[in-house]
C-alpha positions in Angstrom: 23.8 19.6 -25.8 22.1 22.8 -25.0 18.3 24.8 -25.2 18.1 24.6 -28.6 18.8 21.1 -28.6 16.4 20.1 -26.2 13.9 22.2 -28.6 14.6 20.0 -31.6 14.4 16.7 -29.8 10.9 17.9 -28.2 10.2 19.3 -32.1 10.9 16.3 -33.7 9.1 13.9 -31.1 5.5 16.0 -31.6 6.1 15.8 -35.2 6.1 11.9 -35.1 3.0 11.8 -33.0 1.3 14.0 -35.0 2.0 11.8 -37.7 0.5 8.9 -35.7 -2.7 10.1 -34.7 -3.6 7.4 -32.0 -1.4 6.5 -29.3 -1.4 2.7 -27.6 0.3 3.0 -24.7 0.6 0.0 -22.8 1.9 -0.2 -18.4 5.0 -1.9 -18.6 5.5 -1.0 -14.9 6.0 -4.1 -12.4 2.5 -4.9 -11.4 1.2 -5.0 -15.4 4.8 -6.5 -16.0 3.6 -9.6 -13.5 0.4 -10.2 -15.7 2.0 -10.0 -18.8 1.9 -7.3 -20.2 5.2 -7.7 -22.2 3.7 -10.3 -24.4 0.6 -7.9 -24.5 2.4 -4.9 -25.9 3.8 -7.4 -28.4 0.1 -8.4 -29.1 -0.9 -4.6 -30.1 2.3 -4.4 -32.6 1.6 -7.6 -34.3 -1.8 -6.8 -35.0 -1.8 -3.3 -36.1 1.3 -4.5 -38.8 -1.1 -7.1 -40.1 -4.2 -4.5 -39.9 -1.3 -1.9 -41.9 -1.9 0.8 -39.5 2.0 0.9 -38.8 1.9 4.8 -40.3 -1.3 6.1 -37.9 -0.9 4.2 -34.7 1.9 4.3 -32.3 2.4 1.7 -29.5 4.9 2.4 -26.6 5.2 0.9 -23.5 4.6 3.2 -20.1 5.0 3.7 -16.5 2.5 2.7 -14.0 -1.1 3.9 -14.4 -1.9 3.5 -11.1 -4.5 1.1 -11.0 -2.3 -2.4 -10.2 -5.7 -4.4 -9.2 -6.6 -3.9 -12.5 -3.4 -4.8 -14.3 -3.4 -5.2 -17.3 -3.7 -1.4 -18.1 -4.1 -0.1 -21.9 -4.8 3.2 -22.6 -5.6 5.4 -25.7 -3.8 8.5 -24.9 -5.5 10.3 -28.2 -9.3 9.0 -27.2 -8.7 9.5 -23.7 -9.5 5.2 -23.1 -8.4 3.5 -20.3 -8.7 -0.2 -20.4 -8.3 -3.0 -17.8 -7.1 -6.5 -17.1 -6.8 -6.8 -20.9 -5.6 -10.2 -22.5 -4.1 -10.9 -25.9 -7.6 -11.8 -27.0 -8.6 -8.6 -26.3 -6.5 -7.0 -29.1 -7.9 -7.3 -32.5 -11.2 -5.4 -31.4 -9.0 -2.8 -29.7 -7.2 -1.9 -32.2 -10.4 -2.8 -34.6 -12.1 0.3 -32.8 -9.5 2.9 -32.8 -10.8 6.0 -33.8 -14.2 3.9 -34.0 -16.4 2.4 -31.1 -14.1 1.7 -28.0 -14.6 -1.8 -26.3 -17.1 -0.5 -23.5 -16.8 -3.5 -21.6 -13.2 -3.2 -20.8 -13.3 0.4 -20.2 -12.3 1.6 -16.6 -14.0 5.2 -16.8 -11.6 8.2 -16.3 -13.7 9.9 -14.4 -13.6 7.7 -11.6 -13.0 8.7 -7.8 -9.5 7.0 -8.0 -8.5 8.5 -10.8 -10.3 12.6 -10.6 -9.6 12.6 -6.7 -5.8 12.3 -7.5 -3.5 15.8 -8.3 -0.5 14.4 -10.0 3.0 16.2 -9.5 5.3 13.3 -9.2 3.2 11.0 -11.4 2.2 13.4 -13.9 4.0 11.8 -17.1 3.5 8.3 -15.2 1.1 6.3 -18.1 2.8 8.8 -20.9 6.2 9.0 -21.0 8.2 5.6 -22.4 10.9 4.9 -19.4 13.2 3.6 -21.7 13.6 6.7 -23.7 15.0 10.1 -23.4 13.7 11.7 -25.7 10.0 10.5 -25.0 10.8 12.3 -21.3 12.3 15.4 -23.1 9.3 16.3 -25.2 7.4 16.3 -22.4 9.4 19.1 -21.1 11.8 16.8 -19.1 14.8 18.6 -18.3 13.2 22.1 -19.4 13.7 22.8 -15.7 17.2 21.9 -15.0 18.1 24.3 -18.3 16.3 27.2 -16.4 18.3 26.4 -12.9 21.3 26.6 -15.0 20.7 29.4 -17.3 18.6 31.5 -15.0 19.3 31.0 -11.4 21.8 31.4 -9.1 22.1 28.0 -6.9 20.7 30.1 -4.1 17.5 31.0 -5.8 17.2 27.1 -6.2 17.3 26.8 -2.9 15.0 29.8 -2.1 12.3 28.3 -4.5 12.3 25.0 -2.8 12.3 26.8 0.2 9.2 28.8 -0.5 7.5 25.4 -1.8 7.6 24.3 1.5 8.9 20.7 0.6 9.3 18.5 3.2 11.5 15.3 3.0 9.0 12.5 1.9 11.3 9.9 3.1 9.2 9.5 6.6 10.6 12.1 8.8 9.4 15.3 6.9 12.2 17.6 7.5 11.8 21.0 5.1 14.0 19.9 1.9 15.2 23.8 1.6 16.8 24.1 5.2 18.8 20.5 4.3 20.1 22.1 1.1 20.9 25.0 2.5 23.0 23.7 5.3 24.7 21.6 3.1 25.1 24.5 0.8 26.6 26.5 3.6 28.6 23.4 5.1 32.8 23.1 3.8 33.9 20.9 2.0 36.7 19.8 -0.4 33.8 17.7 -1.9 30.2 17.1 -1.7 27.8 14.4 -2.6 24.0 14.1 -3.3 22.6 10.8 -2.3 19.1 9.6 -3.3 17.8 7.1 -0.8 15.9 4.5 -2.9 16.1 1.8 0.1 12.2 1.6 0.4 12.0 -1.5 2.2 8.3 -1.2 3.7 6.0 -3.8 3.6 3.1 -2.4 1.3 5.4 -0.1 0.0 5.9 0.4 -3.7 6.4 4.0 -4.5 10.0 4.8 -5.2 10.7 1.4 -7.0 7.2 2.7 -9.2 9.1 5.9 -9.7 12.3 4.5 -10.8 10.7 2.3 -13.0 8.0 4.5 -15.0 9.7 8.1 -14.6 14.0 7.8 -14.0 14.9 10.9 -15.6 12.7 13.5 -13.2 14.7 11.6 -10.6 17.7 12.2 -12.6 16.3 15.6 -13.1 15.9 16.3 -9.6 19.5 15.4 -8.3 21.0 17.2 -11.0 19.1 20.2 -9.8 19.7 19.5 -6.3 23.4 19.2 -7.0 24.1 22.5 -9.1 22.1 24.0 -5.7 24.2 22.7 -3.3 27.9 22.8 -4.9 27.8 18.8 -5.5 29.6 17.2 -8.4 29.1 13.5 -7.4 26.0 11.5 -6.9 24.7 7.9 -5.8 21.5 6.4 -6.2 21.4 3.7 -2.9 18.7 1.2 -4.4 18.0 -2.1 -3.6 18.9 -5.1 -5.8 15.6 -6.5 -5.3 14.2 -4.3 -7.2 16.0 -5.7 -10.9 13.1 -3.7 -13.0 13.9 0.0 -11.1 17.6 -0.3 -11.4 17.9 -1.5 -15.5 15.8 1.3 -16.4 17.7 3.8 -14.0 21.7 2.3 -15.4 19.1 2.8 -19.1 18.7 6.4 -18.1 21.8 7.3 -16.4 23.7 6.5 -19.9 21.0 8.1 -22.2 21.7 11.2 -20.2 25.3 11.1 -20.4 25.2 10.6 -24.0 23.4 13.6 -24.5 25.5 15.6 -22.4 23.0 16.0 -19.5 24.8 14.3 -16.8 28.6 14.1 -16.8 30.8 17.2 -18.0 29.3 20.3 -19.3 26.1 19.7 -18.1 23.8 21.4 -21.0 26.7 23.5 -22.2 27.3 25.3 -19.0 30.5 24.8 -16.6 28.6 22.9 -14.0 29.9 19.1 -14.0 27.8 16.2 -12.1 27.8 12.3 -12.3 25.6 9.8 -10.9 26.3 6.2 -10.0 23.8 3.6 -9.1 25.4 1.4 -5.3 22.8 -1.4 -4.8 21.7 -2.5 -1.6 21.4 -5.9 -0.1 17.9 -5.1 1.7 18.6 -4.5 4.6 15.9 -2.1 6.5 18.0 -0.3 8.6 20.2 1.1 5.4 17.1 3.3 5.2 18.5 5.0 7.8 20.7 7.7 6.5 23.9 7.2 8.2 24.1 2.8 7.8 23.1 4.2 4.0 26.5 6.1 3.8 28.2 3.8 5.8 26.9 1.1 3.2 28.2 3.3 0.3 31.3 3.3 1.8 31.6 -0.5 1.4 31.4 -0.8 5.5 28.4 -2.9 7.3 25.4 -0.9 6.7 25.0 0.1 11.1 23.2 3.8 12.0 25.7 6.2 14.0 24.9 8.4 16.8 24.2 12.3 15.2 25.9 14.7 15.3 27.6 14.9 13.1 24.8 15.5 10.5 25.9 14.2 7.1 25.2 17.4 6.0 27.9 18.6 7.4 29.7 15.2 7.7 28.6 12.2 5.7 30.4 10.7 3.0 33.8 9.9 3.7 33.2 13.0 5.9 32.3 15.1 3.4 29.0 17.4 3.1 26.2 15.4 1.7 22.8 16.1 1.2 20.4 13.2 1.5 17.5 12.8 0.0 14.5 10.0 -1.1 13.2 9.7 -4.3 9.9 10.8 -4.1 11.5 14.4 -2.9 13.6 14.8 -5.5 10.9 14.2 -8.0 9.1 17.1 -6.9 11.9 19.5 -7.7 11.4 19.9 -11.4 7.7 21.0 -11.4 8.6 23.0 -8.6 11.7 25.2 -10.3 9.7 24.8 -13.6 6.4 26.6 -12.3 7.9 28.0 -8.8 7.8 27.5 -5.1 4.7 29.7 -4.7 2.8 27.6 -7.3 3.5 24.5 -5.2 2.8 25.8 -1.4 -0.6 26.6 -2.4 -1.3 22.9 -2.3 -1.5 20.6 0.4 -2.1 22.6 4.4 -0.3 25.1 6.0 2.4 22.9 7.5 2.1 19.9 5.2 2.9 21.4 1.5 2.2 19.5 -1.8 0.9 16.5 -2.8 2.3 12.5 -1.5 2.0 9.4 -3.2 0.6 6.3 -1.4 0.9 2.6 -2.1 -3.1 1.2 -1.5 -2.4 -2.1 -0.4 -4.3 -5.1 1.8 -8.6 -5.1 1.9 -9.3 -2.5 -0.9 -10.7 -2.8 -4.0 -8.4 -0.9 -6.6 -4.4 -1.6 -4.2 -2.3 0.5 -6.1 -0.6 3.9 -6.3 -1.5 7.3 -6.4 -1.0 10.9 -5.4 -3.3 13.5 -3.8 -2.7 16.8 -1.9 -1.4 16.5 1.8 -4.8 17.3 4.1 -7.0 14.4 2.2 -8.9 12.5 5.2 -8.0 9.0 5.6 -11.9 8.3 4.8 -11.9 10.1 1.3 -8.5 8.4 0.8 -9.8 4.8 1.6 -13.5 4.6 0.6 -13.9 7.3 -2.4 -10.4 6.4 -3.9 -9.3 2.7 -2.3 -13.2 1.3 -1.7 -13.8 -1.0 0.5 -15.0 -4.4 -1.2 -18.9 -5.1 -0.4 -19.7 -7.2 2.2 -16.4 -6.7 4.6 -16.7 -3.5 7.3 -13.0 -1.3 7.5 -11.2 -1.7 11.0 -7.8 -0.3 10.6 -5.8 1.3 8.2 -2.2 0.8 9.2 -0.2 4.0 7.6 3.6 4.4 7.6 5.1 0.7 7.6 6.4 -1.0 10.2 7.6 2.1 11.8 3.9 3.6 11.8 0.6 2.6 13.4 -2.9 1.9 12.8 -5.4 4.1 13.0 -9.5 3.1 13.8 -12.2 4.0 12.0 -13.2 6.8 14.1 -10.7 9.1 13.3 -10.8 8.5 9.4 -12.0 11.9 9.1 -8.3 12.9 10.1 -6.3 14.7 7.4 -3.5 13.1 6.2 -0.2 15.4 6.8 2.7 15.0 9.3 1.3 16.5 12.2 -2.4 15.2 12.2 -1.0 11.7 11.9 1.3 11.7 14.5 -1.3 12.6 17.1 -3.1 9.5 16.6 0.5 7.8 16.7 1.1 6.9 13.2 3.2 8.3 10.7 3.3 9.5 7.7 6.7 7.3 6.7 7.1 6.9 2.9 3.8 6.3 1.9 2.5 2.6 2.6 -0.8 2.8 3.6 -2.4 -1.0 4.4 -6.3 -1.2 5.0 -7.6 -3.7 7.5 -11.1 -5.0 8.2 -13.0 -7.3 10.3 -10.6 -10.4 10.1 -8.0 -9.0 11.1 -6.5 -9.7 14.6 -4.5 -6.5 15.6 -2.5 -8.3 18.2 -1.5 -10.6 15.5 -0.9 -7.7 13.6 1.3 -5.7 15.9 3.4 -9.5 15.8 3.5 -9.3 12.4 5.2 -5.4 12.3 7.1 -6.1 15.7 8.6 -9.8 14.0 9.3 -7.3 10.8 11.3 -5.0 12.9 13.2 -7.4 15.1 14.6 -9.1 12.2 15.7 -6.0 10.4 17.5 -4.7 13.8 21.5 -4.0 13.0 21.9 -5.7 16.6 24.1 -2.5 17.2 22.9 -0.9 20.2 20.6 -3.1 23.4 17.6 -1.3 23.4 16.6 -2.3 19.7 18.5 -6.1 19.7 16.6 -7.0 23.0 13.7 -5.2 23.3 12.0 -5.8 19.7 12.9 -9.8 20.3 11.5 -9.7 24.2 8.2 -8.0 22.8 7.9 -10.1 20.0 7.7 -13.0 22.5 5.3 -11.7 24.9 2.9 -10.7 21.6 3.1 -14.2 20.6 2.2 -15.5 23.8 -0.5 -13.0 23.9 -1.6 -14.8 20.7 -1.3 -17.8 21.5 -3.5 -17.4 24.7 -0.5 -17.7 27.3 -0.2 -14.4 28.5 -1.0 -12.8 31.8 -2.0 -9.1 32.7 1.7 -8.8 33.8 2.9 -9.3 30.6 0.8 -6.5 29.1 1.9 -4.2 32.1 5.6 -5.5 30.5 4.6 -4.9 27.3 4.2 -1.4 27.7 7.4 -0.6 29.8 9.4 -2.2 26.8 7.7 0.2 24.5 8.8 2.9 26.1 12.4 1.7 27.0 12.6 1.0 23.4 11.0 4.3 21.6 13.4 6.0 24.1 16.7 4.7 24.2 17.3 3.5 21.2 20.3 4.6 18.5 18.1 5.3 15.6 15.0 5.6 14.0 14.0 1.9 13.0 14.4 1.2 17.2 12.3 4.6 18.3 9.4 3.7 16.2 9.0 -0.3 16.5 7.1 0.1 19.3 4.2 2.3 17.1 2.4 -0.8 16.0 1.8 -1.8 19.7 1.6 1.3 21.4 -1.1 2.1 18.5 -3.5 -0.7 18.7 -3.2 -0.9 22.6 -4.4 2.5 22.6 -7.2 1.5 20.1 -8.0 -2.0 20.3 -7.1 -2.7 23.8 -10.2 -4.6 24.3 -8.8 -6.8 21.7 -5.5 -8.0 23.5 -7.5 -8.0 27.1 -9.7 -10.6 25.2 -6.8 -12.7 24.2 -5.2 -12.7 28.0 -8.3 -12.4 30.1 -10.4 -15.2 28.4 -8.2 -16.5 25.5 -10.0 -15.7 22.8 -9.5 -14.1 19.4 -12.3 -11.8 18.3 -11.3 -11.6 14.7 -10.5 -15.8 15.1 -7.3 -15.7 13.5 -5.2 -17.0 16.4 -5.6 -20.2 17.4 -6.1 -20.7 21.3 -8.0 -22.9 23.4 -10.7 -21.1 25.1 -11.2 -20.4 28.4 -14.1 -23.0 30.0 -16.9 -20.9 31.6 
């Protein structure tokens, strides 16, 4: 397999959908899987061999479309038609008005703010491109940008585009992608590895699994870029076996690519070799953490371990290995296809690019989409999420259980790394929950702080002790048993906690609290001083007057 091969396969793909002038693509992704959407697809192929249209219309099942409350999704790539929460029923005067009158009433305009306030990097062939097939990806220019790393670029002009990009991680931490490759680059080694960390285990969170399950190959794409950058020849995708629909289509890809020569030996006719195997996860949270991820890989109990070392210079089986999430390496191919310059035009001056976000809790359209880093929270959640009538927005809670929540007077923030850590949040992966007027935030700083004391490794005190002791005083907080003292404890655990602990998942527990103490302190004074919920959702006796 070489250029010219890639060519034909991308020749012969247009020539079939030219041939088929309308295109029925129906969201096999996991939300649209959950409502059916098998049995839909099924539906459209049926009836357009009974209507004899076999010849003209093409149906093909896609990646997510974003729009999960709506699932569902159907579009019409060739009439630009995006339909919702369709049913089998639905079908016959679909198809009835290809190329005809569209079926208005099930039409979710295109024009919409969640769909024209989105710039799509990473899910720009999300909707289009069939997961299950090469060749689908290829003729969409998939791999076009690996062929010009190999053929055109030395490995350090890979790493000096993605430099210039100004890429940061998008696993949480947002450290610049270019200075990790480089140091890995730079680092000796008999061997090196490239590990993608697909252990996205944040409640809300959907993004990598959405990526692995609509788009493998840019993934694909992206390590193999990563690893002819770097000097790797060995790769592992750490994903979690919870996520069955993510890792068929990624073991789907991983073999299509092989079989066309684009992973394995010879990658693309050149003398650069690189595999990939998939090592699943058991869900723990803490294997999010990079070292318990390489100890995990390693076949050992998945515990962090004090740095440094850096697995850059010493991670698997003490090799050099560069670590990185999935949403970051899916940035790579549009940014060696078009150029780092291209890319660091979008997004701020510290915060490059775009990010993806999974909409999840009191919104109206909860799902997934990507817009440029320095979007306020307020254009993010009203003009994209909305906020459904009658219910007034209280908190948005950005960056999982790691982040915080954020009140509705600084929704005029800009999302990016820096602006978000002021208010003391996050940006973590992406998970970004909306709250509003029935929520309790005490009870929802339990709910994080319950979250992170049950995913503790139990490997160093800090973390084992101190998310379990403040678990207890929030839930006698809650449950109207708590005395000032126990707030003034509260807070001296918090910053025991953020301080001392071994690794990330113990520095950051203590977010959620510190968070909505600053904000809604009123709320937890209300719950010791006079034992009463303001939001009513825990259940206390009041305090006689």
């Amino acid at each position: 397999m070489n250029g010219e091969d890639l060519a034909r396969i991308t020749d012969e793909e247009h020539r079939i959908k030219k041939s088929q002038p309308h295109q029925v693509h129906v969201c096999v992704a996991a939300a649209c899987l959950s409502a059916h959407s098998e049995g839909l697809k099924e539906a459209f192929v049926k009836e357009i061999k009974r209507k004899g249209m076999e010849h003209e219309c093409k149906v093909k099942g896609v990646g997510c479309l974003g729009l999960c409350a709506h699932a569902p999704l159907v579009s019409v790539e060739s009439e630009g038609v995006l339909y919702r929460n369709v049913t089998a029923q639905d079908v016959p005067r679909i198809v009835e008005g290809l190329g005809k009158e569209p079926a208005k009433d099930l039409q979710e305009p295109l024009n919409a703010p969640f769909f024209s306030r989105q710039y799509k990097v990473v899910l720009d062939n999300c909707g289009r491109v069939d997961p299950e097939r090469i060749e689908d990806y290829v003729s969409l220019g998939g791999y076009s940008a690996l062929l010009k790393a190999l053929n055109e670029m030395r490995p350090t002009e890979v790493i000096e585009q993605v430099t210039r990009s100004g890429l940061r991680g998008r696993g949480g931490a947002g450290y610049p992608t270019g200075l990790k490759w480089s140091t890995v680059s730079k680092a000796l080694g008999a061997r090196k590895f490239v590990v993608c960390n697909a252990d996205e285990g944040d409640p809300g969170a959907f993004m990598d699994r959405t990526i692995l399950a609509s788009d493998p190959h840019k993934v694909l794409e992206g390590m193999t870029i990563a690893a002819y950058a770097v000097g790797a020849s060995e790769g592992y995708i750490y994903v979690r076996a919870e996520y069955p629909l993510a890792v068929k289509r990624l073991k789907t890809a991983i073999h299509q690519a092989e079989r066309l020569g684009i992973l394995g030996k010879n990658i693309l006719g050149t003398e650069f070799n690189f595999s990939i195997e998939i090592r699943l996860g058991a869900g723990a949270f803490v294997c999010g953490e990079e070292t318990a991820l390489l100890a995990s890989i390693e076949g050992r109990r998945g515990t962090p371990r004090p740095r440094p070392p850096y697995p850059a210079e010493s991670g698997l089986w003490n090799m050099p290995t560069l670590i990185n999430n999935v949403e970051t390496y899916a940035h790579v191919p549009r940014i060696i296809k078009e150029g780092g310059d291209w890319y660091a035009k979008l997004g701020t001056e510290k915060s490059k690019g775009t990010k993806m976000f999974a909409l999840a809790g009191r919104v109206t359209n909860t799902g997934l989409i990507e817009v440029p880093m320095g979007m306020t929270l307020r254009e993010i959640i009203f003009d994209i999420g909305g906020i459904p009538e009658g219910h007034q927005f209280k908190a948005v809670q950005t960056g999982g259980p790691s982040g915080g929540c954020v009140p509705e007077q600084h929704l005029d923030t800009p999302v990016d790394y820096e602006s978000l850590a002021k208010l003391g949040s996050i940006m973590g992966s992406g998970g970004m929950i909306v709250m509003d007027e029935t929520s309790c935030m005490v009870d929802v700083a339990k709910y994080f702080m319950d979250f992170c004391k049950s995913e503790s490794c139990g490997k160093c005190i800090p973390c084992r002790v101190g998310t379990a002791h403040m678990h207890d005083i929030l839930t006698k907080i809650t449950n109207g048993d708590a005395t000032m003292n126990d707030l003034s404890t509260l807070e001296e655990l918090c910053d025991v906690v953020r301080n001392t602990s071994l690794c990330g998942l113990g520095q950051t527990a203590p977010n959620s609290i510190l968070s909505t103490l600053r904000y809604f302190r009123d709320e937890y004074l209300a719950h010791i001083q006079h034992r009463r919920c303001p939001a009513g959702v825990c259940k206390m006796q009041e305090e006689s007057a």
